[in-house]
BADRENDO-204563 format. One record per residue (C-alpha): residue number from 1; x, y, z; residue in one letter. Coordinates in nm, 4 decimals. Example, Ala and Ser with C-alpha at 12.3 -4.5 7.8 and 13.67 -1.06 7.14 Angstrom:
BADRENDO-204563
- i|px|py|pz|aa
- 1|1.2300|-0.4500|0.7800|A
- 2|1.3670|-0.1060|0.7140|S
//
This chain:
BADRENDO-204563
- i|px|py|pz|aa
- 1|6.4652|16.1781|8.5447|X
- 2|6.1376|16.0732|8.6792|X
- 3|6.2588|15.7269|8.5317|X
- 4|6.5794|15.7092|8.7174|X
- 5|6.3583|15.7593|9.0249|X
- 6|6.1396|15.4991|8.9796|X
- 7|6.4386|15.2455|8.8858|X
- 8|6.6268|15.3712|9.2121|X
- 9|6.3197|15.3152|9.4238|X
- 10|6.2755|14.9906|9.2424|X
- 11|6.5943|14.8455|9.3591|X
- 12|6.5833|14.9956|9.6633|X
- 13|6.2615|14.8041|9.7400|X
- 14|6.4577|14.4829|9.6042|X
- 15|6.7210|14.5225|9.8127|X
- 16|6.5405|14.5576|10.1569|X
- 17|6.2687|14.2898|10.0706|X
- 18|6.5056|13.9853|9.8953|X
- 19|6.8332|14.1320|10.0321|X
- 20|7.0863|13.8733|9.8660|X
- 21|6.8440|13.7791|9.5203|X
- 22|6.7943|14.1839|9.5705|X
- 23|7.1597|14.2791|9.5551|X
- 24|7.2647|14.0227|9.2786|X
- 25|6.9954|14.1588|9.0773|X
- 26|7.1312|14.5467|9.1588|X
- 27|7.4329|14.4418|9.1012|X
- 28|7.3900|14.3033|8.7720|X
- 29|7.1781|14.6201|8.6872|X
- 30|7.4468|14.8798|8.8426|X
- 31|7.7320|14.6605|8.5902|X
- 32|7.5430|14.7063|8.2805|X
- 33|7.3130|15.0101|8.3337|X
- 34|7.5781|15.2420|8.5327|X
- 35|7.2511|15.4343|8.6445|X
- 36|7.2524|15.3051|9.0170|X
- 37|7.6414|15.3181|9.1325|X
- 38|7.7575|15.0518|9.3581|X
- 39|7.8792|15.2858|9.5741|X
- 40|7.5216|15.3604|9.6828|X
- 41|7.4002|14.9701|9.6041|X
- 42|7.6536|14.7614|9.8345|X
- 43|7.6503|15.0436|10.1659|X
- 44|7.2797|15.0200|10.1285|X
- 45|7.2194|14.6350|10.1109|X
- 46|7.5141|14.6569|10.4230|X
- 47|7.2464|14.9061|10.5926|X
- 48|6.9599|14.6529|10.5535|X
- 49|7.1457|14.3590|10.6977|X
- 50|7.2662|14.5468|10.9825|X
- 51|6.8824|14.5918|11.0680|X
- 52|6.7874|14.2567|11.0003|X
- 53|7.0705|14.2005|11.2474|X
- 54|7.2493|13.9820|11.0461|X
- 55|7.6007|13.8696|11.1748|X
- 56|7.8986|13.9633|10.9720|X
- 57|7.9354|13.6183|10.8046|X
- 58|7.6371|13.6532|10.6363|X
- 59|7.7102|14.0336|10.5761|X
- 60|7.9793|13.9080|10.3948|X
- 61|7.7839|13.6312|10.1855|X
- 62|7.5493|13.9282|10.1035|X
- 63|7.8923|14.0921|9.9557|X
- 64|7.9493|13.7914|9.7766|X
- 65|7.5931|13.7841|9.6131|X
- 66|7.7026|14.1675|9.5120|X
- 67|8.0306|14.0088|9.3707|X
- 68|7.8536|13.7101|9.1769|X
- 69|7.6097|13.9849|8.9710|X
- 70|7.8569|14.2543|8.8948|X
- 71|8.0255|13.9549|8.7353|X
- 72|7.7266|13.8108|8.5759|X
- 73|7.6924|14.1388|8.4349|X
- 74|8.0376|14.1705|8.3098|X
- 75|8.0792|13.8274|8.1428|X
- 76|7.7855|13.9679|7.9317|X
- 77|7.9923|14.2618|7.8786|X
- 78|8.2974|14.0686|7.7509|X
- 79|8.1259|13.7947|7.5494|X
- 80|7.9505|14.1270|7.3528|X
- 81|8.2817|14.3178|7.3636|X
- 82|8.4641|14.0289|7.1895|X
- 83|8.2132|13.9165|6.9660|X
- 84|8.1176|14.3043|6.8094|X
- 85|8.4763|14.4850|6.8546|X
- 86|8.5405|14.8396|6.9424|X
- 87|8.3681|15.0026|6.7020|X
- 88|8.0446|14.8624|6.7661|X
- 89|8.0398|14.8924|7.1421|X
- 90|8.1533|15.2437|7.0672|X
- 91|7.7764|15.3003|6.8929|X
- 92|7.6303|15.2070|7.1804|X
- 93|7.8181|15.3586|7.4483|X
- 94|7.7282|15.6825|7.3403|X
- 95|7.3837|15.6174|7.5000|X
- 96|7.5780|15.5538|7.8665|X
- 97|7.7601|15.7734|8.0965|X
- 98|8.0622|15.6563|7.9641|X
- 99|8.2607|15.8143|7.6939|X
- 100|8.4865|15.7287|7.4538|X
- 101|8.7316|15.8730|7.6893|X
- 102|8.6563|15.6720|7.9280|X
- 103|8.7134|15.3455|7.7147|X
- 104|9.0507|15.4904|7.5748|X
- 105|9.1589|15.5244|7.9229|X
- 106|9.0945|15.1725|8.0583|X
- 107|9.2111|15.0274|7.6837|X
- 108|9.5464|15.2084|7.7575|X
- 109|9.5485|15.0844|8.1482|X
- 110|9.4579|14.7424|8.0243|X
- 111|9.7159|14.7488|7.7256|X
- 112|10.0034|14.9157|7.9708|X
- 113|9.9422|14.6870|8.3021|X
- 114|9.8408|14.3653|8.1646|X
- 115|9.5656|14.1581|8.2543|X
- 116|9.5326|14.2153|8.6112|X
- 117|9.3741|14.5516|8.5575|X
- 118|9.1026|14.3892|8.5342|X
- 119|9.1079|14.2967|8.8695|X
- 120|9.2428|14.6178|9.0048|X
- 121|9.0048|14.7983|8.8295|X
- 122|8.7068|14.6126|8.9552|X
- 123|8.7654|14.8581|9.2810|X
- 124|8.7730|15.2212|9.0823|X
- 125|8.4743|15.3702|8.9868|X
- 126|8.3417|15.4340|8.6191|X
- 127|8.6430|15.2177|8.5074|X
- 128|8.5379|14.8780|8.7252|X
- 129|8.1866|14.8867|8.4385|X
- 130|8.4434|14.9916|8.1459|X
- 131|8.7490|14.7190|8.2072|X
- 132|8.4984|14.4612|8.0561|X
- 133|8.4994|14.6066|7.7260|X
- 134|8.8644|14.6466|7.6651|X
- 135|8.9193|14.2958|7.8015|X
- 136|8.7123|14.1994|7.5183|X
- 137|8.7683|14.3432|7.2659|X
- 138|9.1736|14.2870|7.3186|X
- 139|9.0557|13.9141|7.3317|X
- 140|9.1294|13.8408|7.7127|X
- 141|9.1420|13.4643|7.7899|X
- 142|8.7966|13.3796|7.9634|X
- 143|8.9214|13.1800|8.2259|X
- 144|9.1369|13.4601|8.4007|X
- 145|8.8670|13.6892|8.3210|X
- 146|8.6261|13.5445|8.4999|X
- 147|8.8686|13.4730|8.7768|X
- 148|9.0030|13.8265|8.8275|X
- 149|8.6718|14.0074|8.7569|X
- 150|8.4834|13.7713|9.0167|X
- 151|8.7824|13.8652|9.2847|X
- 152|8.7860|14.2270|9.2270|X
- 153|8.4190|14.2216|9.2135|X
- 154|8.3443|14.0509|9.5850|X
- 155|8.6670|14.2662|9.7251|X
- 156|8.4962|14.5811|9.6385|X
- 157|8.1291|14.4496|9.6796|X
- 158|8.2048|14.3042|10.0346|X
- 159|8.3910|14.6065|10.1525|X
- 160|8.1033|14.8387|10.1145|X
- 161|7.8505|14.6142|10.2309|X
- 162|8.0235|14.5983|10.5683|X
- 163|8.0895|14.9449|10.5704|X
- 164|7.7398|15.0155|10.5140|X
- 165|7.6628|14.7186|10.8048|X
- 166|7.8936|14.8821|11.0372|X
- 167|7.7165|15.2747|10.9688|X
- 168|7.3980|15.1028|11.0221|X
- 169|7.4522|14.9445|11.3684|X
- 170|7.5103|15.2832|11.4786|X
- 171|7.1437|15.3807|11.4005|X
- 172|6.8332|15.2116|11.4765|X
- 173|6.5674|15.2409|11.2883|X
- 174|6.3666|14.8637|11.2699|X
//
């Protein structure tokens, strides 16, 4: 526990002192190590721009940076799903949060809607750091991988950084 504390803290230090390097490295974290959610990241790195009074363009280029490591981070996720298969990944995600219930659900998602779960799934919790795996293992083409995962990525990313921007204007604290 004491660890989890320290990482949050860590990131939280990242975030407020190299705000866009700070969320792209959070992000890439939050994607691969579902410790830190993106639900708290993104609102939080909105928060620190909103005190830095930053202007909404560059709120949204701080999204962006959010999108661009979550998809860092799932790339590596795909390229490991497809090279080791199910079984393997299954080994290792018994370390994680997520289950092997988890997995069968976004394998049947991604098997019943096609491709473009991956995108939609990009903005649902616990499945947007499990739709890499099935996407690799089924042996999704790269190209519109990296295309819808880099979409669904800075529509989710960017969303909660303004929110998080907007709730921050509303209090002053620097």
């Amino acid at each position: 526990m004491l660890e989890i504390q320290a990482l949050v803290q860590w990131i939280t230090s990242l975030v407020s002192d190299y705000l866009y390097g700070g969320v792209f490295i959070g992000a890439i974290i939050a994607t691969t190590v579902p410790v830190i959610p993106s639900e708290a990241l993104y609102p939080l790195a909105g928060f620190v721009a909103s005190q830095n009074h930053m202007n909404l363009f560059e709120v949204i280029l701080v999204g962006i940076s959010g999108g661009a490591g979550a998809t860092v981070a799932s790339i590596a996720l795909y390229v490991i799903s497809l090279k080791l298969g199910r079984d393997a990944i299954l080994k290792h995600l018994r370390h994680t949060r997520i289950s092997e219930k988890h997995l069968a659900k976004a394998e049947r998602w991604f098997e019943k809607y096609g491709e473009k779960m991956v995108f939609f799934c990009r903005m649902v919790p616990v499945l947007r750091e499990l739709i890499s795996i099935p996407a690799g293992v089924l042996g999704m083409r790269p190209v519109k991988f990296l295309i819808y995962t880099f979409a669904g990525s800075c529509i989710w990313s960017t969303g909660l950084t303004i929110f998080g921007f907007y709730f921050g204007k509303t209090i002053k604290i620097f």
